[in-house]
C-alpha positions as CSV (number, residue, x, y, z in Angstrom):
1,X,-6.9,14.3,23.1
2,X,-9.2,14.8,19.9
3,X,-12.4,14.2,18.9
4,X,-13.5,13.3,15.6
5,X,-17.3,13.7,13.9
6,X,-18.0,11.2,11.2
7,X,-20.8,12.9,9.6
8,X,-21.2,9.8,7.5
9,X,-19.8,6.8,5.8
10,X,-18.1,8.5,3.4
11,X,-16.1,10.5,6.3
12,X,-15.3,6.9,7.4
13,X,-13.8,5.7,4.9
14,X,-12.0,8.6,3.8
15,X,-10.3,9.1,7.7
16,X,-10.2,5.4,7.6
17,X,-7.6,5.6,4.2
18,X,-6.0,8.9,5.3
19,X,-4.7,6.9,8.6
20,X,-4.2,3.5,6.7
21,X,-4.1,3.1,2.5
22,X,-4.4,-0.6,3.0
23,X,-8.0,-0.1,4.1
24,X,-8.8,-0.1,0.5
25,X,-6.8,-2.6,-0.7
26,X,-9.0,-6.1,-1.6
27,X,-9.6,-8.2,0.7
28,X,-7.9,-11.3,1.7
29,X,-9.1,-14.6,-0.3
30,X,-10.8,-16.8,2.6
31,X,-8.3,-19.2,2.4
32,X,-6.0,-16.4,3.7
33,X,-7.9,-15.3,6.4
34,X,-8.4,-19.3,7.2
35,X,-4.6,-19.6,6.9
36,X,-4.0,-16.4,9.3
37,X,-6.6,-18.3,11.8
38,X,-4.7,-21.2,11.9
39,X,-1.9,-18.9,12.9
40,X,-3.7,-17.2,15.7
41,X,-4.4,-20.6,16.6
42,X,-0.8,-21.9,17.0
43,X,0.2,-19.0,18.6
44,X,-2.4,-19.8,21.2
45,X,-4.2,-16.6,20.6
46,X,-6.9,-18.5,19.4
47,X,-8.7,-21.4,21.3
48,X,-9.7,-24.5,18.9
49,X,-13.3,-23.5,19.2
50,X,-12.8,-19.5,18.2
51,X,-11.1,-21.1,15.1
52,X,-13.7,-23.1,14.2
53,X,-16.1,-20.3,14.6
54,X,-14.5,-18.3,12.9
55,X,-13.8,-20.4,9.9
56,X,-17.1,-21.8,9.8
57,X,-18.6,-17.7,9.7
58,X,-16.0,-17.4,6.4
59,X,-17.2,-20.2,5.0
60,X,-20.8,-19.3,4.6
């Protein structure tokens, strides 16, 4: 077991891309994340009301 110091964000971000490239990559349109949502949801990993929390926090 390790322990990392992030001095600041800048450490963050750059551990965050050395462990995982996509971190930088855009983000999602909000119809994606709506769409991957409504997966969660149909897997049942997501109650009816967590998706419509959730949707409604990407909508505004």
């Amino acid at each position: 077991m390790f322990r990392v110091i992030i001095a600041n964000e800048s450490d963050t971000k750059r551990l965050a891309y050395h462990y995982n490239p996509q971190f930088l990559v855009k983000k999602d349109s909000v119809s994606d994340e709506i769409q991957k949502l409504g997966d969660l949801r149909r897997q049942g990993l997501l109650t009816e009301e967590e998706f419509e929390q959730r949707k409604e926090k990407l909508l505004n």
